[in-house]
N, CA, C and O atoms as a DFTB+ gen file, in Angstrom:
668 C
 N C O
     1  1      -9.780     -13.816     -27.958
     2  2     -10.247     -13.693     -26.596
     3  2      -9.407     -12.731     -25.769
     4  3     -10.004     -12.101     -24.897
     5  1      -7.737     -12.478     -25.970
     6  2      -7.007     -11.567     -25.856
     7  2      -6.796     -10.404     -25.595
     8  3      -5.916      -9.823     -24.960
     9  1      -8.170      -9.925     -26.443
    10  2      -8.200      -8.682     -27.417
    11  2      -8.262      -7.170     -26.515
    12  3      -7.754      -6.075     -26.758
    13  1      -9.370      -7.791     -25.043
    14  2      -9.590      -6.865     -24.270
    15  2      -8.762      -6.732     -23.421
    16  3      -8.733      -5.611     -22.914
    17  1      -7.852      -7.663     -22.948
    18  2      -6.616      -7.661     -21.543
    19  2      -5.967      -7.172     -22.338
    20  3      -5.851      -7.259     -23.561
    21  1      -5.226      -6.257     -21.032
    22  2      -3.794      -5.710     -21.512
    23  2      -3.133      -6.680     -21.549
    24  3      -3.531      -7.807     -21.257
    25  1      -1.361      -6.204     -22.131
    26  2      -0.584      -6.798     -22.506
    27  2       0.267      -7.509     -21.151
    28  3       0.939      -8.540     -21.174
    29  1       0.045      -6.753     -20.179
    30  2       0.401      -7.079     -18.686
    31  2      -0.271      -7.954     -18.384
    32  3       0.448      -8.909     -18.090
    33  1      -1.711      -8.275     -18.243
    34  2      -2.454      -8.939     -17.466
    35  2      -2.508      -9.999     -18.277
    36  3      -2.535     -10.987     -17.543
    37  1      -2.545     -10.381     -19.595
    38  2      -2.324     -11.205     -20.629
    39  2      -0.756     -11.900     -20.229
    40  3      -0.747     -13.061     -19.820
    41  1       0.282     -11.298     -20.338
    42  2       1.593     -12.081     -20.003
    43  2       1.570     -12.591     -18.417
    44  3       2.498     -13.357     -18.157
    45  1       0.716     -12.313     -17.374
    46  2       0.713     -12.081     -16.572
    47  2       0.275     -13.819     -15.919
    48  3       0.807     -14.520     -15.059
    49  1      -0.997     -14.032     -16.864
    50  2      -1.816     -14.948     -16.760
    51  2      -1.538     -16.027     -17.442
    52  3      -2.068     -17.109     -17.187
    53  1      -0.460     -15.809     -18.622
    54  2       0.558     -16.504     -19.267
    55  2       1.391     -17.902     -18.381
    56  3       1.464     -19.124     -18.256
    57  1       1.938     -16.467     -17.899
    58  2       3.349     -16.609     -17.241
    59  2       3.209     -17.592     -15.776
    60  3       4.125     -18.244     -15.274
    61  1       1.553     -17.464     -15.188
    62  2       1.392     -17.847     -13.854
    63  2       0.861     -19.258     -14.738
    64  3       1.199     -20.257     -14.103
    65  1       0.177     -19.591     -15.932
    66  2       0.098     -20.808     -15.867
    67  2       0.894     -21.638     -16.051
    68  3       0.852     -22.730     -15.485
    69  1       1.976     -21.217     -17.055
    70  2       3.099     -21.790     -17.390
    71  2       4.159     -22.356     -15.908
    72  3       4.560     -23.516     -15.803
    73  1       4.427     -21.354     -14.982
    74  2       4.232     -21.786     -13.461
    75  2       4.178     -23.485     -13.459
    76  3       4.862     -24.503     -13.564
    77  1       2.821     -22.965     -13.256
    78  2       1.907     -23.687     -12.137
    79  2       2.186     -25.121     -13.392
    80  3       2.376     -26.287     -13.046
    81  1       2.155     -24.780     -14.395
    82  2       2.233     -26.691     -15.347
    83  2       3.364     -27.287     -14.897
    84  3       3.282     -28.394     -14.364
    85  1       4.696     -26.583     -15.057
    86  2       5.821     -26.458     -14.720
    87  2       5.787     -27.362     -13.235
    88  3       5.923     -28.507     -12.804
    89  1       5.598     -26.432     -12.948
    90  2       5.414     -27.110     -11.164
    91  2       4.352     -28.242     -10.850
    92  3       4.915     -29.096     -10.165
    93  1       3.412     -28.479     -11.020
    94  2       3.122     -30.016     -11.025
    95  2       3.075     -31.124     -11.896
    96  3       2.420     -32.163     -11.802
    97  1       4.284     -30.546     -13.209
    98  2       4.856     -31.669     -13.686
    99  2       5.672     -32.244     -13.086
   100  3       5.790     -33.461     -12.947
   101  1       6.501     -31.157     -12.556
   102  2       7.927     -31.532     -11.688
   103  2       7.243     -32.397     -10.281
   104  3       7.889     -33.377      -9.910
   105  1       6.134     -32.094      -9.615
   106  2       6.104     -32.816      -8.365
   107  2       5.256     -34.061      -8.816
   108  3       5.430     -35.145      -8.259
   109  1       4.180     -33.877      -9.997
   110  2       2.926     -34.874      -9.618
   111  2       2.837     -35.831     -10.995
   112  3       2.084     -36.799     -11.098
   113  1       3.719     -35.380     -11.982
   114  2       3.159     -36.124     -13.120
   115  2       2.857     -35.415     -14.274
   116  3       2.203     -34.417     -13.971
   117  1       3.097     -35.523     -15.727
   118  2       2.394     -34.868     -16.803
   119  2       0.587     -34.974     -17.303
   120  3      -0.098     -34.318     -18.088
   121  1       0.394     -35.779     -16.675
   122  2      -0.993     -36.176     -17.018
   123  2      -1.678     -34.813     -15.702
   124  3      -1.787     -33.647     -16.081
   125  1      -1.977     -35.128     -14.563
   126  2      -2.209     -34.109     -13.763
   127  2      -1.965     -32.677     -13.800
   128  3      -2.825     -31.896     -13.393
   129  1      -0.550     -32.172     -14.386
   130  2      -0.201     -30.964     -15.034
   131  2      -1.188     -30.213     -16.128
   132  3      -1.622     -29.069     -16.272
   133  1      -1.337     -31.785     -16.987
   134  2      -2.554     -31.109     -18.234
   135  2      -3.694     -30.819     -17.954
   136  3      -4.295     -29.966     -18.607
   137  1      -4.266     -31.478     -16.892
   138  2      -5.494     -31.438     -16.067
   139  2      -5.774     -29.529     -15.368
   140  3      -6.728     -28.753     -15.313
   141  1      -4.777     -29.512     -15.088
   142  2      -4.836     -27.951     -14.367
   143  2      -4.437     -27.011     -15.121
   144  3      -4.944     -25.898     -14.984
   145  1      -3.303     -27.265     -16.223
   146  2      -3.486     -26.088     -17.508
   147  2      -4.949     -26.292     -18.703
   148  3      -5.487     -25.503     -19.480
   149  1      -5.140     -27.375     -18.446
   150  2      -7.062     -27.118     -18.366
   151  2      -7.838     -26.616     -18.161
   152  3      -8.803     -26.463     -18.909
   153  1      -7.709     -26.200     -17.129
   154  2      -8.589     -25.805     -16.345
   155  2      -8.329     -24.558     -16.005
   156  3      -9.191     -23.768     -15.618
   157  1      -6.645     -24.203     -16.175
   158  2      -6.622     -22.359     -16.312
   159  2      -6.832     -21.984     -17.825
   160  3      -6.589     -20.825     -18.163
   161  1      -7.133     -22.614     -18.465
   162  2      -7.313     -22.254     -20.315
   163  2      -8.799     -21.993     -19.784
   164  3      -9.144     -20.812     -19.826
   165  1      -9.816     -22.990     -19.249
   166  2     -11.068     -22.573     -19.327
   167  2     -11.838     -21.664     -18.996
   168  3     -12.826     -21.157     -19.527
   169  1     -10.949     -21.396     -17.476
   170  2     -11.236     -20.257     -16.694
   171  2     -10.988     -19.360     -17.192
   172  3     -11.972     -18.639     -17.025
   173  1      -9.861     -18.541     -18.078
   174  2      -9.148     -17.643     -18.562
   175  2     -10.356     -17.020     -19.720
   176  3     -10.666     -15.851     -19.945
   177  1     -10.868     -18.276     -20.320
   178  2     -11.856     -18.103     -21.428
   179  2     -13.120     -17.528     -20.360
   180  3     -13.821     -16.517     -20.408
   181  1     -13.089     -18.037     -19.927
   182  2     -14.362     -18.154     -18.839
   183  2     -14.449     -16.679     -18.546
   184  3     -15.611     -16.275     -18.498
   185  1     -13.628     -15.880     -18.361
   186  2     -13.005     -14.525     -17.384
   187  2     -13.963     -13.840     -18.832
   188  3     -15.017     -13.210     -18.907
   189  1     -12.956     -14.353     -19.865
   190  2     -13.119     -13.411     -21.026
   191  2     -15.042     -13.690     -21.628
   192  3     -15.520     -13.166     -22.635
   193  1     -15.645     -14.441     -20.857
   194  2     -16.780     -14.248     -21.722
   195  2     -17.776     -13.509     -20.354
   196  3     -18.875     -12.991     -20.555
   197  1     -17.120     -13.602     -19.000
   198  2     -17.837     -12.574     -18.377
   199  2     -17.718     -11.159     -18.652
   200  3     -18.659     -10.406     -18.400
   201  1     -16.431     -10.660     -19.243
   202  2     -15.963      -9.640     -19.642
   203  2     -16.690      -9.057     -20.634
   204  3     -16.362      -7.889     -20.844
   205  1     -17.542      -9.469     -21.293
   206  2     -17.618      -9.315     -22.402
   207  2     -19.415      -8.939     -21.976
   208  3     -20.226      -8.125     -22.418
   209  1     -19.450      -9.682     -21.228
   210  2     -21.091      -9.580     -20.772
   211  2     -21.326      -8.468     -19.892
   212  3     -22.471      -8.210     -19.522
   213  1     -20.162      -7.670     -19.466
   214  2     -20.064      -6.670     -18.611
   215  2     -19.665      -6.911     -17.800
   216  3     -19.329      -5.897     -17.188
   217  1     -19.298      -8.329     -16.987
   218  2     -19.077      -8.163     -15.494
   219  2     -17.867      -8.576     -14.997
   220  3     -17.596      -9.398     -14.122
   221  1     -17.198      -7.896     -15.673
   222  2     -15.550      -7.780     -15.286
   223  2     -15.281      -7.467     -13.894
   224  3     -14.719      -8.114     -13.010
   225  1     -15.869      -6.209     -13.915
   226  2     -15.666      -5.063     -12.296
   227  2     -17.096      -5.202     -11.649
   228  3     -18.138      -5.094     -12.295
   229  1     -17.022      -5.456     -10.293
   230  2     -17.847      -5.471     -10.076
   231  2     -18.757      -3.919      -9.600
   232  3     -18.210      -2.816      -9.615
   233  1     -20.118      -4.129      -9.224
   234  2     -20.903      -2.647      -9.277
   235  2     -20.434      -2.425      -7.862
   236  3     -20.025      -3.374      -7.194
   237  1     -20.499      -0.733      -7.208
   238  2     -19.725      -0.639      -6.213
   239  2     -20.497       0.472      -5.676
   240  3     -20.824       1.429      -6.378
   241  1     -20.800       0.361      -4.419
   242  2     -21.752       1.616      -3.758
   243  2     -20.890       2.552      -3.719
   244  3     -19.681       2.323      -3.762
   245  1     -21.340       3.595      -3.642
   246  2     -20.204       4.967      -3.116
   247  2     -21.353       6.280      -2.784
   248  3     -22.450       6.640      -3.212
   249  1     -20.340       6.733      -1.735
   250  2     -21.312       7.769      -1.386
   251  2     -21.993       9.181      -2.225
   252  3     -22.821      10.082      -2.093
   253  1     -21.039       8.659      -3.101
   254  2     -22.100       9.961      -4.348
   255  2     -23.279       8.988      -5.198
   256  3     -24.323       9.585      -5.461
   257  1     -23.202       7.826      -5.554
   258  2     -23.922       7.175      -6.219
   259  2     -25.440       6.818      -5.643
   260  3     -26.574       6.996      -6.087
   261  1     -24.880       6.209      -4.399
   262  2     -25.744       5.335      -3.286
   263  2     -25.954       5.669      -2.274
   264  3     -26.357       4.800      -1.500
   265  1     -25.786       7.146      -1.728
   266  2     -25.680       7.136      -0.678
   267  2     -26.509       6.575       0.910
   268  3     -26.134       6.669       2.079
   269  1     -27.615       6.053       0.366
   270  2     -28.485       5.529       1.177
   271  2     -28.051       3.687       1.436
   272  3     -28.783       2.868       1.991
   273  1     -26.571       3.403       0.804
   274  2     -26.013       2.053       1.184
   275  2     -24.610       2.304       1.848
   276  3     -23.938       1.321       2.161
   277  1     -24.092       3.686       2.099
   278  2     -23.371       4.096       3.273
   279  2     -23.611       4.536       4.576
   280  3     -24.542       5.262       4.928
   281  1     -22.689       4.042       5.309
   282  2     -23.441       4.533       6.951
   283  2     -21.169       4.489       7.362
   284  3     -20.283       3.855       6.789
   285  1     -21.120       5.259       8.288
   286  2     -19.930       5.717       8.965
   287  2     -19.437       4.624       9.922
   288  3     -20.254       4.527      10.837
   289  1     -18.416       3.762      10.069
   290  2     -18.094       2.877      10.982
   291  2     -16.677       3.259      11.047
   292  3     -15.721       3.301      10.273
   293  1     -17.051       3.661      12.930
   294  2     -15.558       4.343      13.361
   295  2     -14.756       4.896      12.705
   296  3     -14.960       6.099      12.867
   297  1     -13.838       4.729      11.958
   298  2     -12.714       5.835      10.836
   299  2     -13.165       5.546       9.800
   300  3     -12.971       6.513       9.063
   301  1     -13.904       4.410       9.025
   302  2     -14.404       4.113       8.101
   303  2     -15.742       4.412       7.867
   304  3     -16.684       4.398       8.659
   305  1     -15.694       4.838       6.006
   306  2     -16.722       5.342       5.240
   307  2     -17.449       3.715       4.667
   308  3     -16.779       3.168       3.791
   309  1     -18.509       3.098       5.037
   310  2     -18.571       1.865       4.686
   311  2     -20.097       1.763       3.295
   312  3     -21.306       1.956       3.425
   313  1     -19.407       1.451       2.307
   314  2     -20.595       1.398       1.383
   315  2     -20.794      -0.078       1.185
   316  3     -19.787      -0.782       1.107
   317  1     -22.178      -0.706       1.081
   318  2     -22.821      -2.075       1.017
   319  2     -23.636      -2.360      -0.375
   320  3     -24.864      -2.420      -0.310
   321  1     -22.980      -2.537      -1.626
   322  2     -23.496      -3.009      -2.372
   323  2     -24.555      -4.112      -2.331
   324  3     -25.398      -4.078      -3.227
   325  1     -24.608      -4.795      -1.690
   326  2     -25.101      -6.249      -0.717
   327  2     -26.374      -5.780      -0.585
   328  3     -27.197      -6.674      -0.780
   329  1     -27.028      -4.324      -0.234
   330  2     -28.109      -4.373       0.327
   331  2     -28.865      -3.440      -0.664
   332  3     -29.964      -2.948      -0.409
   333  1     -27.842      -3.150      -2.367
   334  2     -28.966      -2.957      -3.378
   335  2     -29.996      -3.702      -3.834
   336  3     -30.153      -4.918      -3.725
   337  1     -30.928      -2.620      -4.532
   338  2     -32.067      -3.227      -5.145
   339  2     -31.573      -4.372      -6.337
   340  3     -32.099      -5.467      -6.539
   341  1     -30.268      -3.706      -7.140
   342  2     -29.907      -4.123      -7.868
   343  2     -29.307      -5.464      -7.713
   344  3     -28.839      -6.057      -8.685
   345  1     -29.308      -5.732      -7.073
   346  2     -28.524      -6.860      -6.537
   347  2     -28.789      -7.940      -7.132
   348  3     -27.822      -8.492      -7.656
   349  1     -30.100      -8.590      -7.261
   350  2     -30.673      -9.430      -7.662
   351  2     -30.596      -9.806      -9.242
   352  3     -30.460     -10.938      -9.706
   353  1     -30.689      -8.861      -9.792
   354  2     -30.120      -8.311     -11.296
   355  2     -29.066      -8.581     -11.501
   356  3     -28.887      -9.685     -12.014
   357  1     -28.179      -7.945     -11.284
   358  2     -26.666      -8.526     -11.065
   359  2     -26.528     -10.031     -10.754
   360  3     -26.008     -10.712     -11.638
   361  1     -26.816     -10.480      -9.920
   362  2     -26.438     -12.159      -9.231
   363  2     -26.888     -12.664     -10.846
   364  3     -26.144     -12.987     -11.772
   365  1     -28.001     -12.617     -10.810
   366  2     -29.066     -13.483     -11.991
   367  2     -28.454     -13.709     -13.458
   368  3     -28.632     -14.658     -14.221
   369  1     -27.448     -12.201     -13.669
   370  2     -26.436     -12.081     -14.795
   371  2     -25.645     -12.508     -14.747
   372  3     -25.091     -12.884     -15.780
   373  1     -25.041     -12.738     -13.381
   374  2     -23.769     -13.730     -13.587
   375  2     -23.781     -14.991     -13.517
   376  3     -22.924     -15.711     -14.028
   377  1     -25.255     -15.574     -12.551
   378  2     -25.532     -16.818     -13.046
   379  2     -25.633     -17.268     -14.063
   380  3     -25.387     -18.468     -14.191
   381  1     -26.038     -16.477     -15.197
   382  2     -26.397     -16.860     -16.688
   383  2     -25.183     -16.554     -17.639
   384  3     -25.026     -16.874     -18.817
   385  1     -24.676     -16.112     -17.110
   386  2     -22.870     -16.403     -18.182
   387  2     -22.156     -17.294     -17.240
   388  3     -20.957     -17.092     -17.047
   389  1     -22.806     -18.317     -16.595
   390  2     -21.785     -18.865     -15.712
   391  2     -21.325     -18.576     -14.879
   392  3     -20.442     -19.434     -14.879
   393  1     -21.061     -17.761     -13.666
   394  2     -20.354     -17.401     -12.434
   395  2     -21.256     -17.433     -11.206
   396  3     -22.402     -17.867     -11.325
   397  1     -20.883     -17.074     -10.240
   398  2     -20.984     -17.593      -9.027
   399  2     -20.534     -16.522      -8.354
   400  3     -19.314     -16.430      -8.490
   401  1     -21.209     -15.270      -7.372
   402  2     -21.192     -14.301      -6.925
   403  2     -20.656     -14.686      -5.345
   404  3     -20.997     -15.412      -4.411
   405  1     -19.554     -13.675      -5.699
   406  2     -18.458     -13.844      -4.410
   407  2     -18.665     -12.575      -3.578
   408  3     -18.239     -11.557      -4.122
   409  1     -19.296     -12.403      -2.234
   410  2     -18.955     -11.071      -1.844
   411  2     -16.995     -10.654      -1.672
   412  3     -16.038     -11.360      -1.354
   413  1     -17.070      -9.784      -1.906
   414  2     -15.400      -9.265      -1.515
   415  2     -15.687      -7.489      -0.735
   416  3     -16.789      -6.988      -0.515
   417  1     -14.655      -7.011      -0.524
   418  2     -14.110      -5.869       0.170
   419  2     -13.358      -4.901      -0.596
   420  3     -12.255      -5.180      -1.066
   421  1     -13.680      -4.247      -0.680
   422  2     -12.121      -3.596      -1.026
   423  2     -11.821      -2.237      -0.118
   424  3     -12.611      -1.299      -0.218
   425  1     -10.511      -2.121       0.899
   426  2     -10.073      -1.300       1.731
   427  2      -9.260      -0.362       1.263
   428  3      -8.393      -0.802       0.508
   429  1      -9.241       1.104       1.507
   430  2      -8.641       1.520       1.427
   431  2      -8.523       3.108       2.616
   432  3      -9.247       3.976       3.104
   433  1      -6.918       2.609       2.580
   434  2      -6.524       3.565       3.575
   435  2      -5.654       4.345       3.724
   436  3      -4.565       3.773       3.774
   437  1      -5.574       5.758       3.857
   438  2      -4.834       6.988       3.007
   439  2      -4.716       7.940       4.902
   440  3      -5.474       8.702       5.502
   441  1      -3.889       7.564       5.094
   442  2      -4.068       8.531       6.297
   443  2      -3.375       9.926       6.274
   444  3      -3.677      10.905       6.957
   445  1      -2.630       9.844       5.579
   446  2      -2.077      11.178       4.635
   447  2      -3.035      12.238       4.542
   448  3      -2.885      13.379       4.981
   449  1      -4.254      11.676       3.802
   450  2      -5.346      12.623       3.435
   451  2      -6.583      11.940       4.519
   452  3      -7.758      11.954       4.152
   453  1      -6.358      11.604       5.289
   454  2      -7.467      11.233       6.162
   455  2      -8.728      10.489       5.302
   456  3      -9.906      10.826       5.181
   457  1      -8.262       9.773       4.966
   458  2      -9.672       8.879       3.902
   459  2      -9.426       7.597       3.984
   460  3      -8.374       7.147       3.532
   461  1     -10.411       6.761       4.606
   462  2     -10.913       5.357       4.782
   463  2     -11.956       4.777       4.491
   464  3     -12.893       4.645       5.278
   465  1     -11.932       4.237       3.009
   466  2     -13.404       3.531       3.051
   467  2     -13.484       2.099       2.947
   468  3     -12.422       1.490       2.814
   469  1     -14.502       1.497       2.985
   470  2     -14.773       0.409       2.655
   471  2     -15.823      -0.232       1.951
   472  3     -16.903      -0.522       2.466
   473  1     -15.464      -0.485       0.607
   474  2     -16.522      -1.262      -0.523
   475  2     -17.191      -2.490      -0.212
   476  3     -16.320      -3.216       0.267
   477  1     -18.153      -3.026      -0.232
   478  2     -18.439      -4.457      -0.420
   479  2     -18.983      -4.679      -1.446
   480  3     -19.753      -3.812      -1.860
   481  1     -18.868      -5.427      -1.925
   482  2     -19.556      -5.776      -3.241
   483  2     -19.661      -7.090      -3.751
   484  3     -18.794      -7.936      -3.532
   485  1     -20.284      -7.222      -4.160
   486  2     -20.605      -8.839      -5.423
   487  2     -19.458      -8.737      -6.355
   488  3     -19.267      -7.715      -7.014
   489  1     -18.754      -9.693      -6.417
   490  2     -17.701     -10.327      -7.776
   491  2     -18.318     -11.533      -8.016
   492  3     -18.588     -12.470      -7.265
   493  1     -18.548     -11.293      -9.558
   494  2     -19.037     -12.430     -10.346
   495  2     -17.519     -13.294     -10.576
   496  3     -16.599     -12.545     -10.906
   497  1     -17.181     -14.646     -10.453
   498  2     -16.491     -15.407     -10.863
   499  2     -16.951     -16.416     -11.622
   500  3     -17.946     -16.912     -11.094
   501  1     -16.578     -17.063     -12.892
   502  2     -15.952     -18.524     -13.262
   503  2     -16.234     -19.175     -12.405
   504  3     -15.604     -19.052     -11.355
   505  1     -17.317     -20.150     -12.510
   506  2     -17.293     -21.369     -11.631
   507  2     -16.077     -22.632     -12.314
   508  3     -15.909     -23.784     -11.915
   509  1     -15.484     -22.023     -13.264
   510  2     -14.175     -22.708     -13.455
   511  2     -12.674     -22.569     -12.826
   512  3     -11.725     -23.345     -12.716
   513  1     -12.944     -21.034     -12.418
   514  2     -11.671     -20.166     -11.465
   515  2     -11.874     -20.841     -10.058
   516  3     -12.892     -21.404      -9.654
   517  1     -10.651     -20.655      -9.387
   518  2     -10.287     -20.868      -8.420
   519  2     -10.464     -19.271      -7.717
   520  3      -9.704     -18.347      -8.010
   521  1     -11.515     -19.153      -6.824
   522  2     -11.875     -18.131      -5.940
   523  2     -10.722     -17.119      -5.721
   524  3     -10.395     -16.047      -6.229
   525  1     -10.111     -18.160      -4.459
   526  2      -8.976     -17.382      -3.670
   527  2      -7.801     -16.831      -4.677
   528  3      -7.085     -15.951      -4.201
   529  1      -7.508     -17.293      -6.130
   530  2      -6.778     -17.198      -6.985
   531  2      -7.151     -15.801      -7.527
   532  3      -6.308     -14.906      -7.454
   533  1      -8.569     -15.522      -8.158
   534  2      -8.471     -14.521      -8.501
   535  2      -9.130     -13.155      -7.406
   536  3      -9.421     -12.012      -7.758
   537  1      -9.198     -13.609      -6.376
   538  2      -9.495     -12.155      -5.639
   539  2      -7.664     -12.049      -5.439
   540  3      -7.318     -10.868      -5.457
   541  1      -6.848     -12.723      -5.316
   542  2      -5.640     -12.342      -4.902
   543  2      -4.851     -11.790      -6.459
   544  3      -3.891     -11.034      -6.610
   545  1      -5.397     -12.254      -7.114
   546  2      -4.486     -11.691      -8.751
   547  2      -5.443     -10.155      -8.394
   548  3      -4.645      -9.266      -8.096
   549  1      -6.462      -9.808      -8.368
   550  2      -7.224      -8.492      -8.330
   551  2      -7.037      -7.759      -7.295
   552  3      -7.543      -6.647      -7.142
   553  1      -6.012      -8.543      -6.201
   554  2      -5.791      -7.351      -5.073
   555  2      -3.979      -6.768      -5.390
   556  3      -3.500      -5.772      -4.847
   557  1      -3.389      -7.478      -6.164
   558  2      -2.276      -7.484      -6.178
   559  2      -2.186      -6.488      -7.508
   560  3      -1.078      -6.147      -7.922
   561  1      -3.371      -6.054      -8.134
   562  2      -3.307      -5.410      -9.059
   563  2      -3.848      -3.919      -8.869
   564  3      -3.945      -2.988      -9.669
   565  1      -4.143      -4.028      -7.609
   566  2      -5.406      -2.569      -6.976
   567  2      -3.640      -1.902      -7.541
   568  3      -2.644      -2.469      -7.991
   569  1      -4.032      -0.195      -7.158
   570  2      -2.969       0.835      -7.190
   571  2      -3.763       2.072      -7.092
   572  3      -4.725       2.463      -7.754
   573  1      -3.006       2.685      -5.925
   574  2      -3.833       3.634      -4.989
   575  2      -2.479       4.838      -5.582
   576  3      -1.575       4.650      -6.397
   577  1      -2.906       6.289      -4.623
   578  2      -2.115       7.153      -4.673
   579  2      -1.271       6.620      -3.098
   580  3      -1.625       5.977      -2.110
   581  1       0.749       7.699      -3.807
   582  2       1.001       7.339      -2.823
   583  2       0.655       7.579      -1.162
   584  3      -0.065       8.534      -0.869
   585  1       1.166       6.720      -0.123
   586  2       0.823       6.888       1.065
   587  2      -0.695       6.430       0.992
   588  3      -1.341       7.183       1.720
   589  1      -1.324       5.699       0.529
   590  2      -2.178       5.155       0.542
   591  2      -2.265       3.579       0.730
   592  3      -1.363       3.155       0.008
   593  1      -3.008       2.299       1.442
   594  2      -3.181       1.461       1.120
   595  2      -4.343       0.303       0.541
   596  3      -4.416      -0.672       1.290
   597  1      -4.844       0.273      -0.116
   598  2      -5.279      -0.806      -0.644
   599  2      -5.218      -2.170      -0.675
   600  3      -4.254      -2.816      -1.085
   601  1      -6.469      -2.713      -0.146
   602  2      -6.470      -4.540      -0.367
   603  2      -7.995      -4.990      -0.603
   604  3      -8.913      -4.471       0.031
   605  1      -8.113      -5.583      -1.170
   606  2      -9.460      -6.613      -1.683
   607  2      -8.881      -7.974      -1.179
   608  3      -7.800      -8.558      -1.107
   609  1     -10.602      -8.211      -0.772
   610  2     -10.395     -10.006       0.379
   611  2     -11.847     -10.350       0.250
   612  3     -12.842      -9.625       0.281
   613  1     -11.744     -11.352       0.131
   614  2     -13.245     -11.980       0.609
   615  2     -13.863     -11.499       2.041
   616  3     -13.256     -11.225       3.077
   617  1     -15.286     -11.485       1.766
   618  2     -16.074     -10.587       2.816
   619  2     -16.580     -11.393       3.372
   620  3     -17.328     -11.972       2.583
   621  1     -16.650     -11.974       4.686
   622  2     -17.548     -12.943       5.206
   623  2     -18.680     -11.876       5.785
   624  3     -18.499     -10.886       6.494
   625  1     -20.471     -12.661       4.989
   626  2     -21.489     -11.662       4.905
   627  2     -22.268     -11.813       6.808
   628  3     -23.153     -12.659       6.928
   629  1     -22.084     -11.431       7.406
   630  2     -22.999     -11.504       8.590
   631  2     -24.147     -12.471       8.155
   632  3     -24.838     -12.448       7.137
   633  1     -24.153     -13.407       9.321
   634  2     -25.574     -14.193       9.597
   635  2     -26.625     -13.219       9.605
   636  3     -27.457     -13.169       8.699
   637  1     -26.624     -12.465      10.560
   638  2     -27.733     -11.625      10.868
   639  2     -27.361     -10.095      10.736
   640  3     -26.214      -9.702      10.954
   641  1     -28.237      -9.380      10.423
   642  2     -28.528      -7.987       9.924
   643  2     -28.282      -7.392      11.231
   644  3     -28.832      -8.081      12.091
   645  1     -27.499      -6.095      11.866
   646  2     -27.427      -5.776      12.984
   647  2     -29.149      -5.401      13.397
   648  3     -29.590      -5.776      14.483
   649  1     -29.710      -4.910      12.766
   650  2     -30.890      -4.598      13.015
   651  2     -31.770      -6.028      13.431
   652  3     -32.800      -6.049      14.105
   653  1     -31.132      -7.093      12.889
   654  2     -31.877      -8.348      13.380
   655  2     -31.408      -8.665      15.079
   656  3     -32.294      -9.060      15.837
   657  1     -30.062      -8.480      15.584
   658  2     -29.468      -8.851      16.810
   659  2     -30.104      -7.988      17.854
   660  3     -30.215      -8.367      19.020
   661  1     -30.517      -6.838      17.430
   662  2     -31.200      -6.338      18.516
   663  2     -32.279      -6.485      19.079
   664  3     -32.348      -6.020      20.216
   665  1     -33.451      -7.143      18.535
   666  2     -34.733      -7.944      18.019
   667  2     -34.647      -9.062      19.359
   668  3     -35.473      -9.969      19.460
């Protein structure tokens, strides 16, 4: 199951469960400890059979691809995966290997070279993973050029469509 993570992200995911057993043996008990290195063994598997189905990374508008899901907001270049056709396709695939479609963000900001955009997109997760766990292992792993910054976060999706508020 290994085979496709690097050797980083493999020791990486190692090392954070070993952690985390560690640490609620010491506060809560060995029985409860096994319960949650459980449950990062499943997820981990879990990762690796979305991986495998394609949906590691998620699909990502950009203005050469999509350009009809970018529009300009103030310093930011903003692309909306959210409002592909494809969309539906996607969700439906990750429902069927198991996951559970998370919108997220990903920012980036280079004022060096004057470039700001902003991604939204669908991340398929593991309904065995812990959400906030892995958008933060995947933001801590972004790597931009220097003088640049980068972060991925959960996207809270608007109730209403701006085109609906004006209505």
């Amino acid at each position: 199951l290994f085979c496709a993570r690097s050797l980083e992200t493999t020791g990486s995911m190692t090392l954070n469960m070993a952690l985390k057993l560690f640490l609620i043996t010491a506060i809560t008990g060995s029985s409860h400890a096994r319960t949650i290195f459980a449950a990062d063994e499943t997820c981990t598997a879990d990762l690796a059979t979305l991986e495998s189905a394609g949906l590691k990374e998620p699909p990502e508008a950009t203005l050469l691809t999509t350009p009809d899901l970018c529009t300009k907001e103030d310093l930011y270049l903003v692309c909306d995966y959210l409002g592909s056709e494809n969309l539906d396709e996607y969700t439906n695939k990750c429902n069927a290997a198991g996951g559970d479609i998370i919108p997220i963000v990903k920012a980036q900001t280079c004022e060096a070279y004057d470039i700001y955009t902003k991604s939204i997109s669908p991340l398929c997760v593991p309904t065995s993973c812990d959400v906030d766990e892995e958008i933060a292992t995947r933001d801590a792993a972004l790597t931009g050029f220097p003088g640049c910054d980068l972060s991925l976060q959960r996207y809270d999706v608007p109730d209403k469509c701006t085109a609906d508020l004006a209505t």
